[in-house]
C-alpha positions in Angstrom: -30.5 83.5 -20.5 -30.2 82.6 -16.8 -26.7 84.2 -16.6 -28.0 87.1 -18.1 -31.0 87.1 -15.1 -28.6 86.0 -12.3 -26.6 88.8 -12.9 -29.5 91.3 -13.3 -30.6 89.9 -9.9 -27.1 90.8 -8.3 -27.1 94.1 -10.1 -30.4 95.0 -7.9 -29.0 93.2 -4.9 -25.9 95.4 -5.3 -27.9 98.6 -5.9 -30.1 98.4 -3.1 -27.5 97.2 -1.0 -25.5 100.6 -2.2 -28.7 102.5 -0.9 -28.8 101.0 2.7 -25.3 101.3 3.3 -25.4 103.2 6.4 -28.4 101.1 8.0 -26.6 98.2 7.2 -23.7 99.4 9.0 -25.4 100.3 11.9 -26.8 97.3 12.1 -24.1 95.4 12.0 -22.4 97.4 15.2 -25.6 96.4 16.9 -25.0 92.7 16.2 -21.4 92.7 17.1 -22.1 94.2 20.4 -25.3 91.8 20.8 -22.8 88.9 20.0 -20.4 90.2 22.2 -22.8 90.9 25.1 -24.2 86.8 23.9 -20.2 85.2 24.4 -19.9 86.5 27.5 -23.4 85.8 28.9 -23.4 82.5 27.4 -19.7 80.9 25.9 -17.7 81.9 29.1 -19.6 80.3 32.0 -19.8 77.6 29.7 -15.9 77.2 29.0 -15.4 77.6 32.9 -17.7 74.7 33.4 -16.5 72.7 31.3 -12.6 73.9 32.9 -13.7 72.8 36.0 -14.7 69.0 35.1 
């Protein structure tokens, strides 16, 4: 029985997942380019401070 309502519960997560595809994807372009703006705002000034020691 919980098989059978696991895999219901991914059969809806799937479905609605089908139906915001396109947000989704949009979405994750704006995280990539947040993440990429966050490395090098954040990770190189750290890995050049931590060069120079």
């Amino acid at each position: 029985m919980k098989r059978v309502i696991l895999s219901m519960k991914n059969q809806i997560t799937y479905i609605s997942l089908d139906k915001q595809q396109q947000q989704q994807q949009w979405n994750q372009g704006n995280f990539n380019t947040w993440n990429s703006n966050l490395v090098r705002a954040v990770v190189q000034p750290a890995v050049r401070a931590l060069k120079k020691d």
